[in-house]
C-alpha positions as CSV (number, residue, x, y, z in Angstrom):
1,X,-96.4,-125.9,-73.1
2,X,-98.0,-123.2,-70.8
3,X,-100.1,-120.8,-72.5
4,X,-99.1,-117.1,-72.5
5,X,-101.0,-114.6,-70.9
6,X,-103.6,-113.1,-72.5
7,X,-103.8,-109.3,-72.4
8,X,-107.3,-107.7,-71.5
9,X,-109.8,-106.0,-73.7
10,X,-109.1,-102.1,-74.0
11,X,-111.9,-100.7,-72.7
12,X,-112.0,-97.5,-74.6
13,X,-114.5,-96.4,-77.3
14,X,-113.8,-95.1,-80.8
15,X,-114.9,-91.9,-81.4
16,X,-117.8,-93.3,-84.4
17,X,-119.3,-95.5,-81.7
18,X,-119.1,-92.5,-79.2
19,X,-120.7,-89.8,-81.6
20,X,-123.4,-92.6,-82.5
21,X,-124.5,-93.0,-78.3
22,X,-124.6,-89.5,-78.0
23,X,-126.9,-89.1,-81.1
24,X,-129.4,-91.6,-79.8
25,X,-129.4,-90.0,-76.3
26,X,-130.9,-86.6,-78.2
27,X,-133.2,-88.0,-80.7
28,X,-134.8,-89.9,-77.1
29,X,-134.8,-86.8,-75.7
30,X,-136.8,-85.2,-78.2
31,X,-139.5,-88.2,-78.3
32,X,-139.9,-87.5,-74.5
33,X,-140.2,-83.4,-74.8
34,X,-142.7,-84.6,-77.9
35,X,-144.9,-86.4,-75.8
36,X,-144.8,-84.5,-73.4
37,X,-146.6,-81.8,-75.5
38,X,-149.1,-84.0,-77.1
39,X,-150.1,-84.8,-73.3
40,X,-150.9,-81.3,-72.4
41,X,-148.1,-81.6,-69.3
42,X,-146.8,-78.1,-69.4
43,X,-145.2,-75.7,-66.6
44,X,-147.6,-74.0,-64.4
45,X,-148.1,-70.6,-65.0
46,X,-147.3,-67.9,-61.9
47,X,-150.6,-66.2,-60.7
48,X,-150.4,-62.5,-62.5
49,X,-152.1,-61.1,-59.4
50,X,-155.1,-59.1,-59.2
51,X,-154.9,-56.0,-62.0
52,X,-154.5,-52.1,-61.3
53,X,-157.7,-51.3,-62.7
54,X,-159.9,-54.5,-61.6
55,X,-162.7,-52.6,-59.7
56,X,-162.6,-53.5,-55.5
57,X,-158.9,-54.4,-55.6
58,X,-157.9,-53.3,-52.3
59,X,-161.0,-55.7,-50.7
60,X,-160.0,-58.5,-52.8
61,X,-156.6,-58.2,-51.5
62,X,-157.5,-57.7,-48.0
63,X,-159.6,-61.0,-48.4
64,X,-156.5,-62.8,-49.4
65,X,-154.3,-61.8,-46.5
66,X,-156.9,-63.1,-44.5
67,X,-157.2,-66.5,-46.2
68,X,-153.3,-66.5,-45.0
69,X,-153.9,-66.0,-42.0
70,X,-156.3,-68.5,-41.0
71,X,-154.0,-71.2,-42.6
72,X,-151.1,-70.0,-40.7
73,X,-152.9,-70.4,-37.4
74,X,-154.3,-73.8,-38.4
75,X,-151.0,-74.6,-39.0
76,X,-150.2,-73.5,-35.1
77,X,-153.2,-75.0,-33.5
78,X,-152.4,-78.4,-35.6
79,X,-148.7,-77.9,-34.0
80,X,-149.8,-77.4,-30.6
81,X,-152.2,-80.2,-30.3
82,X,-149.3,-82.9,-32.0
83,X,-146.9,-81.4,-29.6
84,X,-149.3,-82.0,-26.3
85,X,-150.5,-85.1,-27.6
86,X,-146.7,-86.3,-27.9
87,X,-146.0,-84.6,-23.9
88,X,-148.8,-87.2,-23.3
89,X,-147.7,-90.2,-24.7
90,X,-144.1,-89.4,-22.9
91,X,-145.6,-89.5,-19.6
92,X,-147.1,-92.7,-20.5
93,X,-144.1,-94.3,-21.3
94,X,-142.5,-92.7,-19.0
95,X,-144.8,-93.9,-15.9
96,X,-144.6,-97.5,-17.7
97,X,-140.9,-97.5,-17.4
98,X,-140.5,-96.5,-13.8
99,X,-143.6,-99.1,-13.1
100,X,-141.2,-101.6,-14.8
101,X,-138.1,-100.9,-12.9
102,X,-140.2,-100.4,-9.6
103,X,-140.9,-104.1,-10.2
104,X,-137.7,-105.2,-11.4
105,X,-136.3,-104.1,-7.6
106,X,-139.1,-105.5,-5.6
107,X,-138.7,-108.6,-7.3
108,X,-135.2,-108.9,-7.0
109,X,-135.3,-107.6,-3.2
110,X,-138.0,-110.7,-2.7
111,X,-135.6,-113.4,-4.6
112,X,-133.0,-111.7,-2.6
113,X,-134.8,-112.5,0.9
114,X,-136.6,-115.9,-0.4
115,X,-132.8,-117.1,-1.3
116,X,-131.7,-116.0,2.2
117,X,-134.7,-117.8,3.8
118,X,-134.5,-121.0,1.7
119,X,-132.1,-123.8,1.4
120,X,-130.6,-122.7,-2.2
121,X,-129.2,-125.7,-4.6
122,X,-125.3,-125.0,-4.8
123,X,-123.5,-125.1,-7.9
124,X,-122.5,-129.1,-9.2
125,X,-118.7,-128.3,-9.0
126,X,-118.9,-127.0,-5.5
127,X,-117.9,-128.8,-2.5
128,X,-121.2,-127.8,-1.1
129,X,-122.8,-130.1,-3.6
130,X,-120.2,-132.7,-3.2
131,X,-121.3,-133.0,0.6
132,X,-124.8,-132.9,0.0
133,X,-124.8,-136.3,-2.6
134,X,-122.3,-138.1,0.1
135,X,-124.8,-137.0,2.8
136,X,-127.9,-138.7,0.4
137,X,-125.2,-142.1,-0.5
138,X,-125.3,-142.6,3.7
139,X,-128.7,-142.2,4.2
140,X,-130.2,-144.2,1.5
141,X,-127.5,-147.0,1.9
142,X,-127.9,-150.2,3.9
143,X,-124.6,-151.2,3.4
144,X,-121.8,-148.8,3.0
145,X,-118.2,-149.9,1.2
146,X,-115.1,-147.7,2.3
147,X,-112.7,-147.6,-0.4
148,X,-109.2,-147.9,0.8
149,X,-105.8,-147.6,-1.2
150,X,-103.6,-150.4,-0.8
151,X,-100.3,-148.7,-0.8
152,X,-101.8,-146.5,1.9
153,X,-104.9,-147.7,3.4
154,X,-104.7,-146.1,6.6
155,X,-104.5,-142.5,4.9
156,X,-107.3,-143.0,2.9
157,X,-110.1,-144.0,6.0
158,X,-111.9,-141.2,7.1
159,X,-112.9,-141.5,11.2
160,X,-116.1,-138.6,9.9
161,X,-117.6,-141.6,7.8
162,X,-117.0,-144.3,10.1
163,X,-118.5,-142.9,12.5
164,X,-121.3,-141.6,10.9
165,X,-122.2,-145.4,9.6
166,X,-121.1,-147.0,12.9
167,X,-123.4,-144.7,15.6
168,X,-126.0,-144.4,12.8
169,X,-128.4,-146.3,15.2
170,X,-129.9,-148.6,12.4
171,X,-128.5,-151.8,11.0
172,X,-126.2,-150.2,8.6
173,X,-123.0,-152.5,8.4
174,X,-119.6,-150.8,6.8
175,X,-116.8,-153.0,4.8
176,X,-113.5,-152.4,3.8
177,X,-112.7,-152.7,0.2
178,X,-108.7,-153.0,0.0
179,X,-108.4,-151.9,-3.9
180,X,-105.1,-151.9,-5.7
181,X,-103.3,-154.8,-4.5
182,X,-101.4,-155.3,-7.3
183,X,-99.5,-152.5,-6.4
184,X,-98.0,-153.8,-3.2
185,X,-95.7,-156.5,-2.0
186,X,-97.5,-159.9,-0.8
187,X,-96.1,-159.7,2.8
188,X,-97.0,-156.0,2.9
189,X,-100.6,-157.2,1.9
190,X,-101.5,-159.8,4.4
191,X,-100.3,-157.9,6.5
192,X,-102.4,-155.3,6.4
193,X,-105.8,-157.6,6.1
194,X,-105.0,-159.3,8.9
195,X,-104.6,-155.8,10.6
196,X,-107.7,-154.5,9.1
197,X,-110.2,-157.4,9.6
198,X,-109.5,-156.9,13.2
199,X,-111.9,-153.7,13.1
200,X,-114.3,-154.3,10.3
201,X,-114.6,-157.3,7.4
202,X,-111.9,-156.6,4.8
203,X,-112.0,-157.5,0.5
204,X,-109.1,-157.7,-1.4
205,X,-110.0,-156.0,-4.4
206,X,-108.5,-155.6,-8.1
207,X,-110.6,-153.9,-10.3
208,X,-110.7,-154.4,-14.1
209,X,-108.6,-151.9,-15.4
210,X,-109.4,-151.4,-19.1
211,X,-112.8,-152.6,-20.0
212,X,-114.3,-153.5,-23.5
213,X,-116.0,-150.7,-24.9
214,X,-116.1,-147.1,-27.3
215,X,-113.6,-145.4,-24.5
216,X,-111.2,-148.6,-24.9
217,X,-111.2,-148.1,-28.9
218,X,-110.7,-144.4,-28.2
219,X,-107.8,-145.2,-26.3
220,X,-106.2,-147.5,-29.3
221,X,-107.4,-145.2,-31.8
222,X,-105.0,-142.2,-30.2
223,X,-102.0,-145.0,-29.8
224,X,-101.8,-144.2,-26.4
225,X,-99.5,-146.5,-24.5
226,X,-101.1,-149.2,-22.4
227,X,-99.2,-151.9,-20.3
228,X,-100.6,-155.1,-21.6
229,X,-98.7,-157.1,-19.5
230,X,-101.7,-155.8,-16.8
231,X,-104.1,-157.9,-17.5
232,X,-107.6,-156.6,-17.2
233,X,-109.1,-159.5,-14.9
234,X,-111.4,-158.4,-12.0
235,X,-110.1,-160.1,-8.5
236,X,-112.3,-160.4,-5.6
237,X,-115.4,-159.6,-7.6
238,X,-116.7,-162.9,-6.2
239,X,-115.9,-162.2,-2.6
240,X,-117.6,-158.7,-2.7
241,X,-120.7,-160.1,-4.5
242,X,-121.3,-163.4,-2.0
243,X,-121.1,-161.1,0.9
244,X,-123.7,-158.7,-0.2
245,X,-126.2,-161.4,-1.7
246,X,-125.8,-163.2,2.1
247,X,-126.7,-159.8,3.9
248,X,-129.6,-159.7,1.8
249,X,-131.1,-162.8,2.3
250,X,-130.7,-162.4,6.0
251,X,-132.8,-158.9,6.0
252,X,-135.0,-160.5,3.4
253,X,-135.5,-157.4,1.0
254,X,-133.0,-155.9,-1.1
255,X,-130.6,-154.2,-0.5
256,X,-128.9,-150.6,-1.5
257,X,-124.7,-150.4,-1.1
258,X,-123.2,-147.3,-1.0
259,X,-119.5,-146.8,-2.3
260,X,-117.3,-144.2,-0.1
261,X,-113.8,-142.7,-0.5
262,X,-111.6,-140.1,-1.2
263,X,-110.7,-139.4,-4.9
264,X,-108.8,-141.6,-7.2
265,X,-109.0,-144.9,-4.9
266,X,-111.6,-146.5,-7.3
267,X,-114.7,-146.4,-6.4
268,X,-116.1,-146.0,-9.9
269,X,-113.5,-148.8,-11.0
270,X,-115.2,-151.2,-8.6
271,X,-118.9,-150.4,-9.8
272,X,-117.7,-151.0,-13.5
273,X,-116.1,-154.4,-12.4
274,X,-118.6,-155.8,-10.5
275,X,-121.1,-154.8,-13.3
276,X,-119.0,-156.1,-16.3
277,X,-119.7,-153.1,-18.0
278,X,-118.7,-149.0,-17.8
279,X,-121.6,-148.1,-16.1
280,X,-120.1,-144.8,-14.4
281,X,-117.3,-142.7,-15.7
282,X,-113.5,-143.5,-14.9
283,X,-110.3,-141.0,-15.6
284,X,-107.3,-139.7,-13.6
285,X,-108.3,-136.0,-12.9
286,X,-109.8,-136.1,-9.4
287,X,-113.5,-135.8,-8.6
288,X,-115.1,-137.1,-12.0
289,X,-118.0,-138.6,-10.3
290,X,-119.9,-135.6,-9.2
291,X,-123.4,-136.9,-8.0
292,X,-125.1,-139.9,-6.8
293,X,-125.4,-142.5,-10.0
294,X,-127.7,-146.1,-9.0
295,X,-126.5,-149.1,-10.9
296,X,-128.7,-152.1,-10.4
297,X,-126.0,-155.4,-10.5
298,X,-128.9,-157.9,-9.6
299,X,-132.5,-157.9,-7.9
300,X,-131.3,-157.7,-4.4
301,X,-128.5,-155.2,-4.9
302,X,-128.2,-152.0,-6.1
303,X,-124.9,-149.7,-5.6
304,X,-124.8,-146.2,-5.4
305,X,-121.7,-144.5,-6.8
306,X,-121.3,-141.2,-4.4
307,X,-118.9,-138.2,-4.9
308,X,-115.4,-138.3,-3.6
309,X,-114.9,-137.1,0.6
310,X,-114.0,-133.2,1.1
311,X,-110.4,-134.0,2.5
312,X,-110.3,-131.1,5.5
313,X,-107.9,-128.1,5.6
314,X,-106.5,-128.8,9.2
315,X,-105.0,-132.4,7.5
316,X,-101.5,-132.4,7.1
317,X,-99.9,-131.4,3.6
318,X,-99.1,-135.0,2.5
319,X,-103.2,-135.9,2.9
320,X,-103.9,-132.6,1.4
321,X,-101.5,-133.5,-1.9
322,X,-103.0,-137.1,-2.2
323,X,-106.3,-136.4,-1.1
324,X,-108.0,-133.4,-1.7
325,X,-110.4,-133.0,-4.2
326,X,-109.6,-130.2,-6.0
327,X,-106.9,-131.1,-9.1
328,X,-103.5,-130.4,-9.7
329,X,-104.4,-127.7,-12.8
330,X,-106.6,-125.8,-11.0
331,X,-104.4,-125.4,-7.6
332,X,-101.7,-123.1,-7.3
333,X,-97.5,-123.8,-7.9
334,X,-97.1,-123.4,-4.3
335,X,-99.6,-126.1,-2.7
336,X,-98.4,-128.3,-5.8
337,X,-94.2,-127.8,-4.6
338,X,-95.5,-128.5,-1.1
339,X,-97.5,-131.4,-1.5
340,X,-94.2,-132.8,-3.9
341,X,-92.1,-132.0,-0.8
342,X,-94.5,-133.6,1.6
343,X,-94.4,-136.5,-0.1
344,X,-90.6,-137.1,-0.9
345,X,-89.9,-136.4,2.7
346,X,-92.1,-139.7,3.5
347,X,-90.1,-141.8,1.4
348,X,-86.6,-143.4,1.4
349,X,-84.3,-140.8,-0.8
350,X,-82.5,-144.0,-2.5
351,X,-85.6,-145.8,-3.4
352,X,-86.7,-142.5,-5.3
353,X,-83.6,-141.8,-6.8
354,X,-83.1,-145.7,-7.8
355,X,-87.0,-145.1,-9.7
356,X,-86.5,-142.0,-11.3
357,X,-83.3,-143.1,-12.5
358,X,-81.9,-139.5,-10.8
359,X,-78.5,-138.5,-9.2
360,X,-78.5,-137.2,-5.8
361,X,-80.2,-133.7,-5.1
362,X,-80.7,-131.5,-2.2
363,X,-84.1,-130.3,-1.8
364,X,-87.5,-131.1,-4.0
365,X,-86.5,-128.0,-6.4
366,X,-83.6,-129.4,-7.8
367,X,-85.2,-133.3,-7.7
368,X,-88.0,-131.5,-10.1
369,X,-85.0,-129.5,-12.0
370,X,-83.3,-132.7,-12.6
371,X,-86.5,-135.6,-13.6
372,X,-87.5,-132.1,-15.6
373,X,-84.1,-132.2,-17.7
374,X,-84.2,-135.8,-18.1
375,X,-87.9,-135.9,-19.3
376,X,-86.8,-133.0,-21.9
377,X,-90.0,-130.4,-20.2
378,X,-87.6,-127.4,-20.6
379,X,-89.0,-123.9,-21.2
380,X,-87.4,-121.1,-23.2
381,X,-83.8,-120.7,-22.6
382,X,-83.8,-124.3,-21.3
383,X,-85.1,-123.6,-17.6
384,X,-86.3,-126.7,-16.2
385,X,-90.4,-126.2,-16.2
386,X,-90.9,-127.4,-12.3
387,X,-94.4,-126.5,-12.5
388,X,-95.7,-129.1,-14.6
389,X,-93.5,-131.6,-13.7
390,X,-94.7,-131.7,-10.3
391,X,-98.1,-131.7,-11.4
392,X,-97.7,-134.5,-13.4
393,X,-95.5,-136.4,-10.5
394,X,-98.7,-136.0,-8.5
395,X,-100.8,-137.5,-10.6
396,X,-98.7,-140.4,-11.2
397,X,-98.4,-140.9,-7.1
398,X,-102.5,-140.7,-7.1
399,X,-102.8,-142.7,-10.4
400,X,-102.0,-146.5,-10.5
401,X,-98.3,-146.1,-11.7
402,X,-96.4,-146.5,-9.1
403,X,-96.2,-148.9,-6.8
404,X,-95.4,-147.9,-2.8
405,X,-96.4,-149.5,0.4
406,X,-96.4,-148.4,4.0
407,X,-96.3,-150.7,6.7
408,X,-99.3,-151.0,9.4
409,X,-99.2,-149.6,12.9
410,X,-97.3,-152.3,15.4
411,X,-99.4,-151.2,18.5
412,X,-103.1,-151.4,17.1
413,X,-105.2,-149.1,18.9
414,X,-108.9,-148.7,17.2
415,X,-110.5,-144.9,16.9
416,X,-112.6,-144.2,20.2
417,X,-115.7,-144.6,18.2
418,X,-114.8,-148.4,18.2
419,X,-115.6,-150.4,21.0
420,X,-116.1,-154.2,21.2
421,X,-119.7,-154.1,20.7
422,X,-119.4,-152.1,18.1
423,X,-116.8,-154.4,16.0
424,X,-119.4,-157.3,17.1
425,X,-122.0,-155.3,15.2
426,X,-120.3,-154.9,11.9
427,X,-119.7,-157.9,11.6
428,X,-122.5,-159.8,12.3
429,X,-124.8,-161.6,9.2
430,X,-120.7,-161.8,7.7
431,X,-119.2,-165.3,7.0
432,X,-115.5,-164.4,7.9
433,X,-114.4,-167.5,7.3
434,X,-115.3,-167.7,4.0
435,X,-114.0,-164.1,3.8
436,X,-110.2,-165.2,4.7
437,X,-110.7,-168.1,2.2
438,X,-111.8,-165.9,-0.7
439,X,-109.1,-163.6,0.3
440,X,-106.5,-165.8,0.4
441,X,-107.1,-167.1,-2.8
442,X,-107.1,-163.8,-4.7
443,X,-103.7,-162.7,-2.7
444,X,-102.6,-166.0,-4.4
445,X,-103.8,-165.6,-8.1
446,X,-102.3,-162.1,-8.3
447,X,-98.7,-161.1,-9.4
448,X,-96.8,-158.5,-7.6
449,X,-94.1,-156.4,-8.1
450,X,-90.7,-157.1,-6.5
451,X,-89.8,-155.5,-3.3
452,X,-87.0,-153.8,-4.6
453,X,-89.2,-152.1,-7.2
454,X,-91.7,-150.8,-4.3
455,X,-90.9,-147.6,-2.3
456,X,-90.9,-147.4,1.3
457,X,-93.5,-145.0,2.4
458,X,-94.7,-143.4,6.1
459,X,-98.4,-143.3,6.3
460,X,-99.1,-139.7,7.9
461,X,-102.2,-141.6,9.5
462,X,-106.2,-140.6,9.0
463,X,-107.3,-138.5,7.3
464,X,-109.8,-135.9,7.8
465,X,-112.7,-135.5,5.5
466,X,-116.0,-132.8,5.6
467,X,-119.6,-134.5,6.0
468,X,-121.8,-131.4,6.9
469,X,-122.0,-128.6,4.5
470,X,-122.3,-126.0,7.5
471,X,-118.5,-126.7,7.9
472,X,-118.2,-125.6,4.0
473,X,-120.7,-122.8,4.1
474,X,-118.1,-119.7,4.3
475,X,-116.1,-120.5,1.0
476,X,-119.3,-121.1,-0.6
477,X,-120.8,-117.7,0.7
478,X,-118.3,-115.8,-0.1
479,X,-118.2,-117.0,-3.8
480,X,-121.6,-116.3,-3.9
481,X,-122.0,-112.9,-3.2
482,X,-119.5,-111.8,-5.4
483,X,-121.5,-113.7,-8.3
484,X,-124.7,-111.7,-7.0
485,X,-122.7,-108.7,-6.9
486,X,-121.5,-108.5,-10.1
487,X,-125.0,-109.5,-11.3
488,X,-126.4,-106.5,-9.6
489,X,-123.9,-104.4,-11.7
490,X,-124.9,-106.3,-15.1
491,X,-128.3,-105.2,-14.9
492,X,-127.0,-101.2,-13.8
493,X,-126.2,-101.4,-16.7
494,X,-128.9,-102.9,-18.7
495,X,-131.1,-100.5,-17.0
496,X,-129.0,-97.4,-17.8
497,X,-128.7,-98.4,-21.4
498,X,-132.8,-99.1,-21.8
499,X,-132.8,-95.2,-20.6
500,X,-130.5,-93.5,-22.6
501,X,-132.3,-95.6,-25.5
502,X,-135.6,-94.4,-24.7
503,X,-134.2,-90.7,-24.6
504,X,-132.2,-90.9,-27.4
505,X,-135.9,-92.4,-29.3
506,X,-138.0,-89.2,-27.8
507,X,-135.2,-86.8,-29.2
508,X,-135.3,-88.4,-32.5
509,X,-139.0,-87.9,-32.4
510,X,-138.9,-84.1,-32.1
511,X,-136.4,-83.5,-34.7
512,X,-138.6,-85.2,-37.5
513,X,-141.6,-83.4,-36.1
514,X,-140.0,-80.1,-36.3
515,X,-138.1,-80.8,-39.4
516,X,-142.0,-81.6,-41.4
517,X,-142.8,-78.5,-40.1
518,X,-140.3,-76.7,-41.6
519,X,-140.5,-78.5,-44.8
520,X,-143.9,-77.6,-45.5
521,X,-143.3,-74.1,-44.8
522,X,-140.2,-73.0,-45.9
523,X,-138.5,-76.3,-47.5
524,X,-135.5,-75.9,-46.1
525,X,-133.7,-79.2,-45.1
526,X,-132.1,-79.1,-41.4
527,X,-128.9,-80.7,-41.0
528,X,-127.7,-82.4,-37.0
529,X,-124.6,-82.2,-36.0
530,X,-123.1,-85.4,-35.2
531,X,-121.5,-86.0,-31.5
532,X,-118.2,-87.1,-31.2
533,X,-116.8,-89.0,-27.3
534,X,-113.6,-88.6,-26.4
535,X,-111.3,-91.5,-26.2
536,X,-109.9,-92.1,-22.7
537,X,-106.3,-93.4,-23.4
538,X,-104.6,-96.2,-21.3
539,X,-103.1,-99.4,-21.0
540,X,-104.6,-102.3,-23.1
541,X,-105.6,-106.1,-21.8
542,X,-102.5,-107.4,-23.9
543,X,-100.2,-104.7,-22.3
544,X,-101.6,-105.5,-18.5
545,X,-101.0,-109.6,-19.0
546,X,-97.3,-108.9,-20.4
547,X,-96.6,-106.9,-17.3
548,X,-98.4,-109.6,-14.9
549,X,-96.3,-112.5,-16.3
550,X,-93.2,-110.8,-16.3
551,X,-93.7,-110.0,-12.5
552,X,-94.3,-113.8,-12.2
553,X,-91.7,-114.5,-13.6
554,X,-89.3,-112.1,-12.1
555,X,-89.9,-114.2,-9.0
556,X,-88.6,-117.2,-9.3
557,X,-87.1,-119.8,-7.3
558,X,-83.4,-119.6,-8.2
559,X,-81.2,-118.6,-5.9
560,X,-77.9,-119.0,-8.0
561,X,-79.1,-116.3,-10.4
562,X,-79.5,-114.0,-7.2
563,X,-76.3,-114.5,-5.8
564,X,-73.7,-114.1,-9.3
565,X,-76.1,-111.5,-10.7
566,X,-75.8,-113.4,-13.8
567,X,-78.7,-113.5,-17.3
568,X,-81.7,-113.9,-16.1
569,X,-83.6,-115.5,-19.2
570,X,-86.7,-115.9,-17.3
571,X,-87.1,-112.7,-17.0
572,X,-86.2,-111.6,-20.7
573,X,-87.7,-114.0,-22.5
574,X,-91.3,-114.1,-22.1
């Protein structure tokens, strides 16, 4: 049974009780007045002024007009000398203030011209910094590893890096580290180590691809989907390690290796398996590893995880898509459509229909309208959202899901940096026999997939990357002086506030000085008037984005909707 509600206490009182409070009040009243009397506190009595028939009357008031007087002009003086002493303290202030901001400009002029004159340190995310930490990786490195992609290992050498390594002048040696392989065909494998070993010494590599630790029970935790059927066995760990540990016992010391590529080939992935544990950070957004890391493997070895290579503007748009640095979020929908494009125009049209499961389609538009509608990424009004679907199609074509291979050059012809002597060089103090041993038997312990499975691809050849940060100076400049200029506006207005503080503080002084004046005068309170600002009407930060995304919008991509003049619901529903 619920209970029923209460009804609240009246608050009204009954005339008896009433009567009784105000009875009380009086008879306190006259205790107080009472007291009062006993006390001796009475009301002052008015001064009755000096009498018509007091003798001298006419000196005595004379003598108290003067009295007046004097106190009126000690009054003044007192006035004067508060008022002149405050004058002085404002010049004070006032000369400490534009000391202060004097300083304040000579000290950012000097910072201005010591940043000019010195090297300054650019920012971590910049490419600047990115070249700086691959410059330190070659220097300090005795041995440098190029990480290649197995599905296309001639788009992911870089002829800046071999060369640099190669007409070094020292005893630097460079190696090839073939990683993915269980990505590609066998036939398309062997073929390309035989055509690599040619020009330098050549690992087959498989990195471990999930390894045992708080980022694996992450991954569980979130019932992400992994393919088990992967397994997570490290292949030509052994091979890497025994040709290392023999280059160091031939220069008797140890050694430093340096790790080289472009982004998302595995360079990280390879530290972490020839360590055993997840020494540097791994993920699928590009350029994770951001500076030089050392991770000590043994005595004689240490390896030096570097930043990914600056892929260079003047590359084609197929190594611009796969290998640039900067991620698929951040870039813009039109450098994301024509690195899509780039890349389905270097592959068989069957072969990517046959993997997407798609029918046939004209142009890269209506192949990311249709894997779009099948996927179920639809936005309101159930257009197809291209945008993300070709950002996440790049990522899976950098990532290790699908499986692709290209075919090696027939006519061999080595970069001109690569003469006979030099090829001797490289690989001197290397056992290539044992090399094609340790090969071959990791090209036999791995499964791959089936041909059919595998798309055809065309390599677009090297690819370009940026060593020296003069070459990346102008972007970095530029971004720079727009971060000093609005700095410079920032502290305008710092400084304009601190002033119109400081006035408002000196005005507020004046008004209490004149208003104890008056008070002990006259008595008479003084009342401000309070300032009221205008508001200056116009168009709100909500009301500007709603206008900018419907002009986005507005322009879209289908030309259909142009031709019938039919409902547009991009452009209503936003």
């Amino acid at each position: 049974m619920r209970r029923p509600k209460l009804k609240k206490a009246s608050k009204r009182l009954s005339c008896h009780k009433r009567y009784k409070i105000q009875k009380k009040i009086r008879e306190h009243h006259r205790k107080v007045r009472k007291e009062a009397k006993k006390h001796g506190r009475k009301k002052p009595k008015k001064d009755p002024g000096v009498p018509s028939a007091a003798p001298f009357k006419e000196e005595l008031l004379r003598e108290a007009e003067q009295r007046k007087q004097r106190l009126e002009e000690l009054k003044q003086k007192q006035k004067l000398n508060r008022q002149k002493e405050h004058e002085k303290k404002r010049k004070r202030e006032a000369k400490k203030n534009a000391d202060k901001i004097k300083e304040k400009a000579e000290g950012k002029e000097s910072s201005r011209k010591s940043k000019a004159k010195t090297n300054k340190l650019p920012a971590k995310n910049s490419k600047q910094w990115f070249c700086r930490e691959l410059k330190k990786v070659l220097e300090a490195s005795d041995v440098v590893l190029e990480v290649l992609d197995a599905r296309d290992p001639m788009g992911c050498r870089c002829p800046q890096v071999e060369q640099a390594v190669t007409c070094s002048g020292g005893d630097k040696k460079l190696l090839l580290v073939l990683n993915k392989i269980d990505l590609v065909t066998k036939e398309n494998l062997e073929k390309w180590l035989n055509y690599l070993n040619k020009e330098f010494p050549t690992v087959a590599f498989k990195s471990a691809t999930l390894m045992k630790d708080k980022t694996m029970e992450q991954v569980t935790k979130r019932r992400v989907r992994v393919d088990l059927a992967r397994t997570t066995q490290c292949f030509g760990s052994k091979c890497l390690l025994k040709l290392l540990q023999e280059y160091g016992k031939t220069q008797n010391r140890a050694i430093q290796v340096g790790v080289v590529g472009f982004p998302n080939v595995g360079k990280s992935s390879i530290i972490n398996s020839l360590k055993g544990v997840r020494a540097c950070n791994v993920g699928l957004t590009r350029g994770v590893t951001k500076s030089m890391q050392i991770v000590q493997i043994d005595k004689q070895t240490k390896l030096l995880d570097s930043p990914s290579i600056i892929a260079d503007p003047s590359n084609s748009a197929l190594a611009l898509a796969l290998r640039s640095i900067i991620d698929t979020e951040e870039s813009g929908s039109a450098d994301v459509l024509e690195g899509v494009h780039a890349i389905l125009n270097h592959c068989n049209k069957k072969q990517v229909m046959m993997r997407y499961n798609i029918p046939d389609f004209k142009d890269t538009e209506e192949f990311l309208a249709l894997l779009a509608q099948k996927r179920g990424m639809l936005k309101k009004g159930g257009v197809p959202d291209t945008e993300n679907i070709a950002q996440l199609l790049l990522s899976d074509w950098t990532g290790a899901k699908i499986s692709y291979h290209s075919h090696p050059p027939e006519p061999q012809r080595p970069p001109p940096y690569l003469t006979e002597d030099k090829i001797a060089e490289m690989q001197q103090c290397f056992n290539l026999k044992n090399l094609e041993e340790e090969n071959n038997k990791t090209v036999e312990a791995l499964k791959y997939p089936s041909p059919a499975n595998s798309i055809i691809f065309k390599s677009a050849g090297m690819a370009n990357g940026t060593i020296e940060e003069n070459k990346v100076i102008e972007e970095a400049s530029a971004w720079e002086n727009l971060e000093t200029s609005k700095e410079e506006e920032d502290e305008e207005d710092d400084e304009e506030e601190e002033e119109e503080d400081f006035t408002e503080s000196d005005d507020d002084e004046d008004d209490m000085e004149e208003e104890m004046d008056v008070e002990e005068e006259s008595k008479v309170p003084v009342s401000r008037k309070a300032k009221l600002g205008k508001r200056e009407t116009g168009p709100t930060n909500s009301e500007k984005e709603t206008a900018e995304n419907s002009n986005s919008l507005s322009l879209s991509l289908d030309k259909k909707a142009e031709e019938d003049d039919d409902y547009d619901f991009n452009t209503d529903y936003v």
